[in-house]
PADOTOR-955907 format. One record per residue (C-alpha): residue number from 1; x, y, z; residue in one letter. Coordinates in nm, 3 decimals, always signed. Each point is the difference from the previous one (the first is absolute). Layout:
N
{r NUM, {X, Y, Z}, a};
...
***
This chain:
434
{r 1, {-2.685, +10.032, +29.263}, x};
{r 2, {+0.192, -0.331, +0.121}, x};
{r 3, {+0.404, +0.049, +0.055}, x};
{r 4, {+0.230, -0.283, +0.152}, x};
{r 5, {+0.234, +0.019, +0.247}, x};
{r 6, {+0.313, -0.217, -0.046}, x};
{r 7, {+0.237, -0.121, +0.261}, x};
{r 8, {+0.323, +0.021, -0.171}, x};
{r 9, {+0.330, -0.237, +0.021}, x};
{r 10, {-0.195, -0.332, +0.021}, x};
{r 11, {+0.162, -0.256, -0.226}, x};
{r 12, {-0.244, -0.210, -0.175}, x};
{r 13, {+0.007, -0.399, -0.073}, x};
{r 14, {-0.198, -0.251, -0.220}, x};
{r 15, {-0.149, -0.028, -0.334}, x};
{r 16, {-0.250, +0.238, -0.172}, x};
{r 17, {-0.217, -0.070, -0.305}, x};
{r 18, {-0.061, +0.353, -0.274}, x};
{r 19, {-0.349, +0.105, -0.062}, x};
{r 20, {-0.171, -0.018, -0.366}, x};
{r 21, {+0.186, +0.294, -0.226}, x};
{r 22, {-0.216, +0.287, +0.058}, x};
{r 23, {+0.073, +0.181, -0.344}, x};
{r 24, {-0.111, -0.378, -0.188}, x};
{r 25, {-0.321, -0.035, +0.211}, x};
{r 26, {-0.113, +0.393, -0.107}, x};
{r 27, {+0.029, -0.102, -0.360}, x};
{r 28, {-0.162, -0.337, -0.050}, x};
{r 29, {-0.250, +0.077, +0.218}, x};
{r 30, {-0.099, +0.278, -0.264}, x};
{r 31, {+0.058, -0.245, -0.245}, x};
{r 32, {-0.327, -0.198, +0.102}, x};
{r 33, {-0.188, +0.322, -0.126}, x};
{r 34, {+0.069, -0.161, -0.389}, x};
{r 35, {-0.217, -0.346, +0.040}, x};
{r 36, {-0.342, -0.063, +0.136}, x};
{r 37, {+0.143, -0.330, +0.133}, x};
{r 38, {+0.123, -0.046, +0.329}, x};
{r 39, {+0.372, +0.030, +0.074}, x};
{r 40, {+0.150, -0.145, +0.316}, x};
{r 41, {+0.276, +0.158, +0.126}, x};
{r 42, {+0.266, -0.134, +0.306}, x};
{r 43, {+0.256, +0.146, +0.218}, x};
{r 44, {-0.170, +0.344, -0.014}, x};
{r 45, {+0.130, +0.201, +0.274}, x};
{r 46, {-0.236, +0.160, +0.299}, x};
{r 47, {+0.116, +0.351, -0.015}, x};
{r 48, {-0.141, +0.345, -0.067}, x};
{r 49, {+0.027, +0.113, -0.340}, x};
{r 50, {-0.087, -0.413, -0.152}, x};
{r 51, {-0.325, -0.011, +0.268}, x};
{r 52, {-0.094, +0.362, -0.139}, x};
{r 53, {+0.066, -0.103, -0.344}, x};
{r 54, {-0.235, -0.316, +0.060}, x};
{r 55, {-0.254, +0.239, +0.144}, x};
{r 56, {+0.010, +0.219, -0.293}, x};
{r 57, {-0.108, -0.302, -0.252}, x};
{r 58, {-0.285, -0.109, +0.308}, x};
{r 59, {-0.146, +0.300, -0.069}, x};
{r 60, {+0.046, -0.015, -0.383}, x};
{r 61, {-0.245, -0.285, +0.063}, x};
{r 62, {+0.302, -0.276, -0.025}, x};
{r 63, {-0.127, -0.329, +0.164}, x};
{r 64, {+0.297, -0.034, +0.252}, x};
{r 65, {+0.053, -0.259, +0.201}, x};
{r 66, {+0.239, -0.061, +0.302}, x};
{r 67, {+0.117, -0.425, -0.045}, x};
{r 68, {+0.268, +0.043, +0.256}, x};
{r 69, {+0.201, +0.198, +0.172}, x};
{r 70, {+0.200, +0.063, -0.289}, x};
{r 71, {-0.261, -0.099, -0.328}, x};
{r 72, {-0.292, +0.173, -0.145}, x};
{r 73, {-0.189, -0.052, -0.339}, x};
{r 74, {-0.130, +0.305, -0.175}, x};
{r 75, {-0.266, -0.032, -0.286}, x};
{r 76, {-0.041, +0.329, -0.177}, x};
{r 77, {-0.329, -0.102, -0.162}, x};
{r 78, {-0.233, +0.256, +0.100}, x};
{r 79, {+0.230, +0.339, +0.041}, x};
{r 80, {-0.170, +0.287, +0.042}, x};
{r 81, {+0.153, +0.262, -0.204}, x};
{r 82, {-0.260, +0.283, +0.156}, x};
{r 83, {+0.239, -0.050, +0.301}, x};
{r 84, {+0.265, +0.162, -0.136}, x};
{r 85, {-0.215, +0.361, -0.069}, x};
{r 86, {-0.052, +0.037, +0.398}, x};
{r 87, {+0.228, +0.195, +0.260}, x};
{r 88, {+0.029, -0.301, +0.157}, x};
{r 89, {+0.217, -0.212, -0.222}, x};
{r 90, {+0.180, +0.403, -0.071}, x};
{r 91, {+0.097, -0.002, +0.355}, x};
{r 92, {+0.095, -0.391, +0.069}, x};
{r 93, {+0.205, -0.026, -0.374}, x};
{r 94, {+0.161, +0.361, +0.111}, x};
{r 95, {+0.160, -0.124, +0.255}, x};
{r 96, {+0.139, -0.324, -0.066}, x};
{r 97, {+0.267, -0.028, -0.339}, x};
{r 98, {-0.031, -0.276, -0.108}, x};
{r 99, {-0.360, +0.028, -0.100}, x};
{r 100, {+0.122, +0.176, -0.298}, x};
{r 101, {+0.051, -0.356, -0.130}, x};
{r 102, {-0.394, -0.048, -0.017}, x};
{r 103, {+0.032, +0.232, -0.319}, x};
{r 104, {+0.136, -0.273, -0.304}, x};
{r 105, {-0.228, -0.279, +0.093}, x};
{r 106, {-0.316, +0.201, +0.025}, x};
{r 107, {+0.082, +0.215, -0.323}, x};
{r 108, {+0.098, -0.334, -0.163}, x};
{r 109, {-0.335, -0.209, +0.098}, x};
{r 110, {-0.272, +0.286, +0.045}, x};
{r 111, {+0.143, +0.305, -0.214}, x};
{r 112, {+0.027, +0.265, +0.254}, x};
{r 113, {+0.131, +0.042, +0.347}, x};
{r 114, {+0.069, +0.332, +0.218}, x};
{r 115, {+0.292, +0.022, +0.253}, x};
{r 116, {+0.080, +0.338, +0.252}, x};
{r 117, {+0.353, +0.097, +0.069}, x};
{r 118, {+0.141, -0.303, +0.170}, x};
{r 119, {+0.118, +0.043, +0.346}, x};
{r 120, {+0.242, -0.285, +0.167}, x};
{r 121, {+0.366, +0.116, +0.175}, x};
{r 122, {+0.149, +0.329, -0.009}, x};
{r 123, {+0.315, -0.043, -0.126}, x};
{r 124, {+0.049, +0.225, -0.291}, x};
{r 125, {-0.179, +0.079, -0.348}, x};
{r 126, {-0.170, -0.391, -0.131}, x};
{r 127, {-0.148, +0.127, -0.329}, x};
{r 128, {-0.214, -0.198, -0.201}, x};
{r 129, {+0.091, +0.097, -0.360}, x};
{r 130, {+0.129, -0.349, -0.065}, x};
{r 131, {-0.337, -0.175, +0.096}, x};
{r 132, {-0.249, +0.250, -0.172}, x};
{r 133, {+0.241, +0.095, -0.374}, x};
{r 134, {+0.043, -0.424, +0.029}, x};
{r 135, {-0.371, -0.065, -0.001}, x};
{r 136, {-0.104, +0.324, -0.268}, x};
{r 137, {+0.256, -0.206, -0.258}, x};
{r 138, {-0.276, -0.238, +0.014}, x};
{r 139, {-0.242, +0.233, -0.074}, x};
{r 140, {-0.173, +0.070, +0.337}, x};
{r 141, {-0.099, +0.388, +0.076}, x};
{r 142, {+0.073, +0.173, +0.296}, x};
{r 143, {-0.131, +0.327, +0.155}, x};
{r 144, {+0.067, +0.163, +0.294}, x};
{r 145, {-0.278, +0.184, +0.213}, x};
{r 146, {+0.192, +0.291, +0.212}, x};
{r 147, {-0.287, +0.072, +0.167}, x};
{r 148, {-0.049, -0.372, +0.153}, x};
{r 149, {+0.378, -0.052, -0.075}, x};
{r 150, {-0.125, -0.333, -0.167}, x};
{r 151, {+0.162, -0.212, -0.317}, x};
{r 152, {-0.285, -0.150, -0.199}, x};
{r 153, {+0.055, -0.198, -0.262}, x};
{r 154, {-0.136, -0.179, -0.277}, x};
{r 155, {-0.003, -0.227, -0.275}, x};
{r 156, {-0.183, -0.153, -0.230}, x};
{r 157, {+0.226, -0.283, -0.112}, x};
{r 158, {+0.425, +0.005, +0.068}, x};
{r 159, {+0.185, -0.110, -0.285}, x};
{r 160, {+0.363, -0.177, +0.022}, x};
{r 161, {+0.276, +0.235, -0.071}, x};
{r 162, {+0.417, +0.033, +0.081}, x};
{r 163, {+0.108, +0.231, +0.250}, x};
{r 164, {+0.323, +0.110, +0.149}, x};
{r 165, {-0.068, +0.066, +0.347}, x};
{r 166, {+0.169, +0.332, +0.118}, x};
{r 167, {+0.093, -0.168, +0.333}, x};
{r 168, {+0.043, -0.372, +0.096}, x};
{r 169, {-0.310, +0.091, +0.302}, x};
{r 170, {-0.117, -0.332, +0.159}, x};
{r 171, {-0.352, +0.118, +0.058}, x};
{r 172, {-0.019, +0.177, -0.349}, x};
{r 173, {+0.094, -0.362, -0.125}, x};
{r 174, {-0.222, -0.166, +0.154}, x};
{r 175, {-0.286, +0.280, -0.058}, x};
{r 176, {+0.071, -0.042, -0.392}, x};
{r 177, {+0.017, -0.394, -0.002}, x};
{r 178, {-0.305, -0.021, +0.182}, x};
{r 179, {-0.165, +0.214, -0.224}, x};
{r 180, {+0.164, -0.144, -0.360}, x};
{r 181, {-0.084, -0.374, +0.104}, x};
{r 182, {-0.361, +0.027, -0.149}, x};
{r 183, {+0.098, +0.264, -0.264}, x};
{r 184, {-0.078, -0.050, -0.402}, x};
{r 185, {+0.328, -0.162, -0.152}, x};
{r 186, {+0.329, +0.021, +0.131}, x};
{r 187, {+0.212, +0.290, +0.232}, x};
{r 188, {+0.386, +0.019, +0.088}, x};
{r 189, {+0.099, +0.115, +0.310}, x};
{r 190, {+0.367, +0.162, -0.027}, x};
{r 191, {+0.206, +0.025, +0.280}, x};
{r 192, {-0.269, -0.141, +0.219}, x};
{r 193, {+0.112, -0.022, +0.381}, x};
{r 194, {+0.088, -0.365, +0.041}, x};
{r 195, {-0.040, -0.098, +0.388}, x};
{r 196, {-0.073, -0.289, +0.164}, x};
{r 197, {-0.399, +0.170, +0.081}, x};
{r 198, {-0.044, +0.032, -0.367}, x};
{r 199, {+0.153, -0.342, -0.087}, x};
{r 200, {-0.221, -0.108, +0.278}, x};
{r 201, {-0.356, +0.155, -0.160}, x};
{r 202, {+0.132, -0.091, -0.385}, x};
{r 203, {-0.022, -0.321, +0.085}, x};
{r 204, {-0.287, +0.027, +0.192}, x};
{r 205, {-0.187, +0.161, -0.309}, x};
{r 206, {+0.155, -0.285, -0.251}, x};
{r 207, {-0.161, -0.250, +0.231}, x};
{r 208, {-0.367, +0.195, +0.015}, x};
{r 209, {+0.052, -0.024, -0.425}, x};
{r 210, {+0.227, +0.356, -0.077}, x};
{r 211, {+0.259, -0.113, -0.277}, x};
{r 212, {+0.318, +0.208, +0.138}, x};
{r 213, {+0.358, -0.071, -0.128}, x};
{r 214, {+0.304, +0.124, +0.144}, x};
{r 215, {-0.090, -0.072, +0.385}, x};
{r 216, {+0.328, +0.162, +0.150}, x};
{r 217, {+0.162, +0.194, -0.242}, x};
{r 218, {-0.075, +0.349, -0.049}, x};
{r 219, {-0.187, -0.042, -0.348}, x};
{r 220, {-0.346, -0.134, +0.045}, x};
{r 221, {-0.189, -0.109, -0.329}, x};
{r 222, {-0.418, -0.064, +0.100}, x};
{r 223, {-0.251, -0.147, -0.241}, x};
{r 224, {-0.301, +0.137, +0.096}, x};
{r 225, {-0.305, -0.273, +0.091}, x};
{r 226, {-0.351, +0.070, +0.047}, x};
{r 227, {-0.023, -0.146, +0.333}, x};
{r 228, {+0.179, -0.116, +0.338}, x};
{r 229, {-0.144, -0.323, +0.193}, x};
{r 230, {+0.078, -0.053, +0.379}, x};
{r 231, {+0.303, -0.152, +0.146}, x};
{r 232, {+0.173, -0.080, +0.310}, x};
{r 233, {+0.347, +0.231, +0.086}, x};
{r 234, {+0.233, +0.007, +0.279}, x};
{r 235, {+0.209, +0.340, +0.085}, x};
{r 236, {+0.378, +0.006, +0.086}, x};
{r 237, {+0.173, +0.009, +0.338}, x};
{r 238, {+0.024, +0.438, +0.054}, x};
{r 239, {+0.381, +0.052, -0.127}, x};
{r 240, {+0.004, +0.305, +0.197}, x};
{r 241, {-0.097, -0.159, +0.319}, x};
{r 242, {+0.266, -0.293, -0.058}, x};
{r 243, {+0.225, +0.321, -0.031}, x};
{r 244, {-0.079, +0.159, +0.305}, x};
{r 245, {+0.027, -0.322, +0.165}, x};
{r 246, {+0.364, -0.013, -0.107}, x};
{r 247, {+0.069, +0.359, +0.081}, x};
{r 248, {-0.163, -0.087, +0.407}, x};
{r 249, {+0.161, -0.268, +0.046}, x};
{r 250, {+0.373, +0.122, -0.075}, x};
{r 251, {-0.112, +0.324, +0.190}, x};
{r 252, {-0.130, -0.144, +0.331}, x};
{r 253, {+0.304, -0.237, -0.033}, x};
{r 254, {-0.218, -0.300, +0.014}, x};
{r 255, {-0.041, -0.355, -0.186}, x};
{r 256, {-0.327, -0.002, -0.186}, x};
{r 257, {-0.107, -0.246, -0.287}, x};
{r 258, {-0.232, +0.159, -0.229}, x};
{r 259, {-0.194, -0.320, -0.155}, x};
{r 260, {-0.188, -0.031, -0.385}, x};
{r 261, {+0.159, +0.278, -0.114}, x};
{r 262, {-0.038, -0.063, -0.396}, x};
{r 263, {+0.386, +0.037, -0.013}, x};
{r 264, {+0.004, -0.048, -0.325}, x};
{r 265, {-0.202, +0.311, -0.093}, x};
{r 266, {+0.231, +0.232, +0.285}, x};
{r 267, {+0.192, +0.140, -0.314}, x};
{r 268, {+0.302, +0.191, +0.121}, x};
{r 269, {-0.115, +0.047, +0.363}, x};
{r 270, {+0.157, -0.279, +0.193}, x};
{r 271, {+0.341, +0.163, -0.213}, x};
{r 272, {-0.086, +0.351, +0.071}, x};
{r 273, {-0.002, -0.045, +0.422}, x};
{r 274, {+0.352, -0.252, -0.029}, x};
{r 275, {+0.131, +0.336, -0.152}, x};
{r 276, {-0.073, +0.174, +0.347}, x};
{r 277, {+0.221, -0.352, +0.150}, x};
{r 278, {-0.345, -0.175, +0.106}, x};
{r 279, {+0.028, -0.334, +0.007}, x};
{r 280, {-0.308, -0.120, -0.231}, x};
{r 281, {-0.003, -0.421, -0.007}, x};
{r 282, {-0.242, -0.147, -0.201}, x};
{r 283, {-0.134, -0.342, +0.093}, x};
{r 284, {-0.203, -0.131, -0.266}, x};
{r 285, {-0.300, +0.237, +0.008}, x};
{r 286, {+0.109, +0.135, +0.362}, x};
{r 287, {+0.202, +0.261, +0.064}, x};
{r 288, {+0.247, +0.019, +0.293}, x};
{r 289, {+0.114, +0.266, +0.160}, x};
{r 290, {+0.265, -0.065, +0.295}, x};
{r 291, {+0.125, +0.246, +0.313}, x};
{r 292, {+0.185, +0.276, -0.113}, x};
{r 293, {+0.225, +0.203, +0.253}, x};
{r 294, {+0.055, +0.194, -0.316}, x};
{r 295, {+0.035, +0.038, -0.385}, x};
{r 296, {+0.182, +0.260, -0.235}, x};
{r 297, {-0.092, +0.103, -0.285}, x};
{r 298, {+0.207, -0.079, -0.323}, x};
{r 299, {+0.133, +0.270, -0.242}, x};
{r 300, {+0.035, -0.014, -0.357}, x};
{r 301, {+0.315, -0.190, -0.156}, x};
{r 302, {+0.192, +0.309, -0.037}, x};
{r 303, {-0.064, +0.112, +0.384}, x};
{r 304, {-0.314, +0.247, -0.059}, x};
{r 305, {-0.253, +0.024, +0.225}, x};
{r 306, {-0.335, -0.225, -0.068}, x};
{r 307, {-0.267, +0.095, -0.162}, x};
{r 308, {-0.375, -0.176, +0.015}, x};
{r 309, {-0.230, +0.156, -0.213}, x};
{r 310, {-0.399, -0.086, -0.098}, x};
{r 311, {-0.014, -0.106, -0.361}, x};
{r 312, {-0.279, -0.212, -0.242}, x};
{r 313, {-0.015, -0.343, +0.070}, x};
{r 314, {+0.246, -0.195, -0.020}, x};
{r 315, {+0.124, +0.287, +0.199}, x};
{r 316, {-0.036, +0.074, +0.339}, x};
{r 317, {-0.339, +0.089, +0.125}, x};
{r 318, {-0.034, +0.328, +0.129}, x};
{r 319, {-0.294, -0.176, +0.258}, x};
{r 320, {+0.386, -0.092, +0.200}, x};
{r 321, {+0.148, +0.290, +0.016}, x};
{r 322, {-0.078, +0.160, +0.334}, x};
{r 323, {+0.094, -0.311, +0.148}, x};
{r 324, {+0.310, -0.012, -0.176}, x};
{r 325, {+0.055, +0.352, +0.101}, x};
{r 326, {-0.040, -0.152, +0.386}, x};
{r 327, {+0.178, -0.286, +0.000}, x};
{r 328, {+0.292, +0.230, -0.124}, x};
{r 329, {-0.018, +0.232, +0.332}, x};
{r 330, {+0.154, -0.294, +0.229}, x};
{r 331, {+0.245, -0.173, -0.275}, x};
{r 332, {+0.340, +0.054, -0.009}, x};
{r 333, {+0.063, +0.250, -0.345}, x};
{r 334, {-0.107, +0.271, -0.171}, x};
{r 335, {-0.294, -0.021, -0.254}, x};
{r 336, {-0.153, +0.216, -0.275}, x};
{r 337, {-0.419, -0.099, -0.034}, x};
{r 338, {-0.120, +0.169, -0.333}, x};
{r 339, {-0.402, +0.011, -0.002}, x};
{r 340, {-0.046, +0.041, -0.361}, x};
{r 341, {-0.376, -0.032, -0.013}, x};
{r 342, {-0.165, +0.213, +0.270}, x};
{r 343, {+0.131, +0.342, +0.092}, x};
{r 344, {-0.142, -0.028, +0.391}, x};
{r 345, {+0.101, -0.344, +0.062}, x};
{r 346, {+0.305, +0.130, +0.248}, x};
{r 347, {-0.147, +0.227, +0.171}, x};
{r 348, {-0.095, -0.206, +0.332}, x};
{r 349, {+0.441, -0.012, +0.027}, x};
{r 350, {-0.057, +0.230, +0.263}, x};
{r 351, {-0.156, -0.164, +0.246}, x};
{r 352, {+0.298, -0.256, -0.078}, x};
{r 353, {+0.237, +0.305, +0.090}, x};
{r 354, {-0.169, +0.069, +0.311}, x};
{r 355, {+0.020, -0.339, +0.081}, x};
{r 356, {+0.393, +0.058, -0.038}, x};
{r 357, {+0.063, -0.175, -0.343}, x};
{r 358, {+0.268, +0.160, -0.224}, x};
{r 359, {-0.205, +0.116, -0.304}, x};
{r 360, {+0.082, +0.269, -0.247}, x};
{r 361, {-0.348, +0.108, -0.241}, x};
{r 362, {+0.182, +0.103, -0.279}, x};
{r 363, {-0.286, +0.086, -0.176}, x};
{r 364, {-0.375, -0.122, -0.045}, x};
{r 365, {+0.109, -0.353, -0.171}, x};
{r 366, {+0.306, -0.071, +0.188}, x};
{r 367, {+0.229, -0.030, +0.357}, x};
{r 368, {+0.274, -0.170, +0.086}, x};
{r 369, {+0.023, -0.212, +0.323}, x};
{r 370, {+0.287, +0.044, +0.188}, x};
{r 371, {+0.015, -0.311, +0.213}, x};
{r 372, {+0.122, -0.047, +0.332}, x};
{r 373, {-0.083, -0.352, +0.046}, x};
{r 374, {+0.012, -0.069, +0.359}, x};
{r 375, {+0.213, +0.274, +0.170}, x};
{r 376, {-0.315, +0.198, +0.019}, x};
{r 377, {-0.375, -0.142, +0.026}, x};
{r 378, {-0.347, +0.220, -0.136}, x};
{r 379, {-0.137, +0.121, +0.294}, x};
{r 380, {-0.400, -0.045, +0.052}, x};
{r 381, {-0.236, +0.253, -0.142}, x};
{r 382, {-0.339, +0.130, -0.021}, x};
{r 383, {-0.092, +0.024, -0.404}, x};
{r 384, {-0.273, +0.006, -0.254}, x};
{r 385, {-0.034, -0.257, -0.295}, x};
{r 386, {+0.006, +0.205, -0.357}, x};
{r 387, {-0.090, -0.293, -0.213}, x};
{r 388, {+0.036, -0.391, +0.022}, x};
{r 389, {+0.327, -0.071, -0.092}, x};
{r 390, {+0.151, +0.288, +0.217}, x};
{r 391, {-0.248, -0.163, +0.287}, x};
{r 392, {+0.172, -0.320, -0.028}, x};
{r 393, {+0.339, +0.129, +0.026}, x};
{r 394, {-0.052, +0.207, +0.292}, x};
{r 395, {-0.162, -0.283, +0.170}, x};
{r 396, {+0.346, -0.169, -0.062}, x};
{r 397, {+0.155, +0.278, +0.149}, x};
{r 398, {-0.130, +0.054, +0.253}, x};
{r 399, {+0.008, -0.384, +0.098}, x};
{r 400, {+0.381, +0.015, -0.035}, x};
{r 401, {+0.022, +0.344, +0.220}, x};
{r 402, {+0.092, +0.015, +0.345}, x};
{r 403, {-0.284, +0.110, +0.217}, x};
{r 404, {-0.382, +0.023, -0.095}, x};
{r 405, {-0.173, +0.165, -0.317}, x};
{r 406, {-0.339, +0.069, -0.124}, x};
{r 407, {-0.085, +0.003, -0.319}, x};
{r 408, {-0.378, +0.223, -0.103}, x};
{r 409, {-0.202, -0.096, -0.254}, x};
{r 410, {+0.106, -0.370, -0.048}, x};
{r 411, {-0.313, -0.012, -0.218}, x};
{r 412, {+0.230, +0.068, -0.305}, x};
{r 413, {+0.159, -0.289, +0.124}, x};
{r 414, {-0.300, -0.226, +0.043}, x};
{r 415, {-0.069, +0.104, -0.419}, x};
{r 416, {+0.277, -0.226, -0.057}, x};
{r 417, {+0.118, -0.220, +0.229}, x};
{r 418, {-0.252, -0.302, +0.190}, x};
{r 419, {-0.026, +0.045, +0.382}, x};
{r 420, {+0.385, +0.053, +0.005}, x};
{r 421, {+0.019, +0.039, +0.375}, x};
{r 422, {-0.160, -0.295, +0.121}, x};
{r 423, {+0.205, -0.189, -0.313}, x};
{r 424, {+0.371, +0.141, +0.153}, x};
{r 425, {-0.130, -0.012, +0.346}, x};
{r 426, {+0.005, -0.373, -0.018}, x};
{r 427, {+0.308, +0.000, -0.136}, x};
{r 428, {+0.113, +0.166, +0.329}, x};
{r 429, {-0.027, +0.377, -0.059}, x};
{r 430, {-0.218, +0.266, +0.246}, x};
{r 431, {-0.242, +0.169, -0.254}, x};
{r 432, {-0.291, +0.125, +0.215}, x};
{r 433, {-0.293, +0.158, -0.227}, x};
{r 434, {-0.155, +0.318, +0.147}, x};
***
């Protein structure tokens, strides 16, 4: 298992460009499961759970082929559906979450699909009520095996109806649009989750021949068509990587341009760090982030501390929140982070605390950050990644700490994030990979 070593307290310089948006590229790349034609896709990034995801369809019999370093076609005109009855595809779709996502294009186009327990970050309870009650409205069947802990389901023709989804879940969204694109007549989608990955594969499936209304808002109307054609689609700048960007650079106190960022589609995240007193300048599509020495965190109007809580889109994304959590250790303040989504989310704050931060767990979904700004630095550490986003922000940590630190199994990191040490190392940090 690989782990890196960081050199800590080396300020970086220079301009860095975001990777594809890892949570787009897992969905439209399941969306080429609904059209034999071939769909090209760009700006897919090269990381672990997208190049297992791509895998996953090879061996569903998906022509796929590698353009560039960043494009591939897939043509899903000969899947083998036999695939999905061996241990093989069990084991591979077990372990990687966002294969659950295969489930409302196959049911849609071939009438049955089968799906184990999804694995994917451990970070707290991620049911998937939302996807499978969404895609029974329509009038697919499920049932569970115990025995092989396996989902099959089935269908011999979905039928457009409303439905008020229990909880705005991106992925459920996306599971149910996927699946109601090539459904008989017409479904609404209630309370839909609205973020820039769904506006991203709505549009997408508009331009392949779907007929969805409502791109953006919360209340999706589909009329279902009987079939999809091929197009060509292009996935987002990663907002979370732009945002942990943001959070390095005012944390290493260095000058760092992120470039291509999509600003427009950033939502309330450029706003959200200026609350911690980062200075976030845009520059057309750049983003600019000068030295700081410091920044404090603003309170409320009538002098209460600051909160930053996860939320639906246009909310804040709870992808940020680690890093948020962070960034907070070395600003000047005091800071309450409310998790709302996942209940384990926090729980790598103590390797923050033995690093030296000021961090009270008040309970599984939220802590308050007591910073210190520069009277006292994080000392380096020796830690292990939990998930991706808690990766990220202990890589930031430990870049900002005095000493060295070594951070085991960085391949949570790698699920997420494109060769991330040799991208900062040329920005002038001392990541070694072990």
């Amino acid at each position: 298992m690989s782990a890196f070593v960081i050199e800590g307290g080396c300020r970086l310089a220079g301009h860095i460009t975001p990777q594809g948006a890892k949570n787009e590229a897992l969905q439209v790349i399941c969306a080429t499961l609904l059209t034999a034609s071939k769909v090209r896709i760009t700006n897919i990034p090269d990381i672990l759970d997208v190049n297992n995801l791509i895998q996953l369809l090879r061996d569903l019999r998906v022509k796929v082929e590698r353009l560039s370093v960043d494009t591939y076609s897939f043509q899903a005109d000969d899947v083998d559906l036999d695939y999905l009855q061996t241990e093989d595809f069990l084991r591979k779709s077990a372990s990687l979450r966002g294969s659950v996502m295969i489930v409302g294009p196959l049911i849609a186009r071939f009438g049955k699909a089968l799906i184990p327990k999804p694995g994917g970050d451990k970070i707290g309870r991620r049911r998937l009520d939302t996807h499978f009650i969404g895609i029974q409205k329509l009038g697919a069947g499920f049932y569970y095996n115990p025995e092989r802990q396996v989902y099959e389901i089935r269908a011999d023709k979905l039928k457009g109806t409303y439905m008020l989804l229990d909880e705005a879940s991106v992925t459920g969204t996306a599971n149910i649009l996927m699946a109601a694109v090539l459904a008989e007549g017409v479904t609404t989608i209630y309370n839909a989750a609205c973020e820039p990955y769904l506006q991203q594969l709505s549009t997408m499936l508009n331009r392949m021949g779907a007929r969805i209304s409502g791109v953006g808002s919360n209340l999706l109307t589909v009329e279902g068509v009987d079939e999809l054609q091929g197009t060509e689609h292009t996935i987002l700048p990663d907002m979370i990587e732009v945002g942990s960007f943001i959070g390095m650079a005012a944390m290493t106190a260095s000058d760092i341009t992120i470039k291509n960022t999509r600003y427009d589609m950033l939502g309330i995240i450029p706003e959200s760090f200026r609350r911690l007193g980062i200075t976030v300048e845009q520059e057309g599509d750049d983003i600019h982030i000068p030295t700081h020495e410091s920044y404090q965190i603003d309170t409320f109007i009538d002098g209460s501390i600051m909160t930053i809580s996860d939320a639906p889109w246009p909310g804040l994304t709870p992808d940020l929140l680690s890093v948020f959590l962070v960034v907070a250790t070395q600003a000047v303040g005091s800071v309450l982070i409310h998790q709302k989504m996942f209940e384990s989310r926090l729980f790598f704050v103590d390797k923050l605390i033995d690093m030296g931060a000021q961090i009270i767990l008040c309970d599984p979904h939220r802590a308050t950050v007591i910073g210190l700004g520069n009277r006292f630095k994080l000392r380096g550490s020796t830690m292990v990644s939990p998930d991706i986003r808690a990766g990220i922000a202990l890589l930031i940590a430990a870049m900002s700490a005095e000493g060295t630190s070594c951070i085991h199994n960085i391949d949570q990191i790698d699920r997420g994030y494109q060769d991330i040490d040799k991208r900062l190392n040329q920005l002038g940090a001392r990541i070694t990979r072990i």
